[in-house]
Legacy VTK file of the C-alpha trace (Angstrom):
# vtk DataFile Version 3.0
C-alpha trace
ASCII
DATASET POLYDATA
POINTS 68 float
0.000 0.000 0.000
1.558 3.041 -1.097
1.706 6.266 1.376
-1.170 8.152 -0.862
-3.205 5.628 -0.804
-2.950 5.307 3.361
-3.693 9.127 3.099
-7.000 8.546 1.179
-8.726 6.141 3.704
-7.621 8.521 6.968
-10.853 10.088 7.990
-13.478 7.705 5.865
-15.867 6.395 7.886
-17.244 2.397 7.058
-18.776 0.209 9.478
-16.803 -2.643 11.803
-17.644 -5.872 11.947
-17.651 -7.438 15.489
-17.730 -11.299 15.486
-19.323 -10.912 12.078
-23.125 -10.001 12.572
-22.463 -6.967 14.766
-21.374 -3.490 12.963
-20.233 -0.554 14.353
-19.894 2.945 12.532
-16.204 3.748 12.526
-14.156 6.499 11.048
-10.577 5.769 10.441
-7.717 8.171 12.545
-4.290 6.594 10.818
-3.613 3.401 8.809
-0.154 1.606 9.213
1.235 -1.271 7.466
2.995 -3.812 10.347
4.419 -7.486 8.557
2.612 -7.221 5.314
-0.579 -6.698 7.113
-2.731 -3.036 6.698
-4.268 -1.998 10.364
-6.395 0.888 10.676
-6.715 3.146 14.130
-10.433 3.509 14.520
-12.867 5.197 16.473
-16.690 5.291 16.635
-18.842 7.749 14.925
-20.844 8.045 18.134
-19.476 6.854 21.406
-15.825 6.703 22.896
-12.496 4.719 22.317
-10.314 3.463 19.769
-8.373 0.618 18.851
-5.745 0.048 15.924
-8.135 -3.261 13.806
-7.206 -5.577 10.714
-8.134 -3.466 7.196
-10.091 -6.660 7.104
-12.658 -6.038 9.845
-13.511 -2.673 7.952
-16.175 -2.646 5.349
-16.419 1.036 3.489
-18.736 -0.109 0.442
-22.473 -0.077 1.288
-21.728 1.774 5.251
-25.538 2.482 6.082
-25.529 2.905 9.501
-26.361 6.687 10.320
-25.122 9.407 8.310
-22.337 7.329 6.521
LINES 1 69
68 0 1 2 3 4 5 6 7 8 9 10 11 12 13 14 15 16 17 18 19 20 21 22 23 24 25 26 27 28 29 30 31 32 33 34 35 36 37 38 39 40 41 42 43 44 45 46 47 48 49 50 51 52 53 54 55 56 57 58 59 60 61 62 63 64 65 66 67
């Protein structure tokens, strides 16, 4: 992933997916790239917290929860 495209996703919000069925509205705060794998630093569109996630567990096509 090249440093642009890290830039790009910082701030876009998508929707996490907790043990699969349950989604929470996110909006990402950095992106890093750690062993080959892409992690995101997210935090909730409504709520407190955050927590660095797999890209993975990050869905950004079709986010309808709220105002995404």
């Amino acid at each position: 992933m090249t440093i642009t495209a890290m830039a790009e996703l910082v701030g876009k919000h998508g929707l996490f997916s907790v043990n699969g069925e349950f989604k929470v509205a996110v909006v990402v705060q950095d992106v890093r790239v750690t062993f080959g794998r892409t992690d995101y630093l997210i935090w909730p569109t409504d709520g407190t917290g955050h927590m660095w996630v797999s890209a993975s567990r990050v869905a950004f096509e079709n986010a309808s929860v709220g105002n995404l």
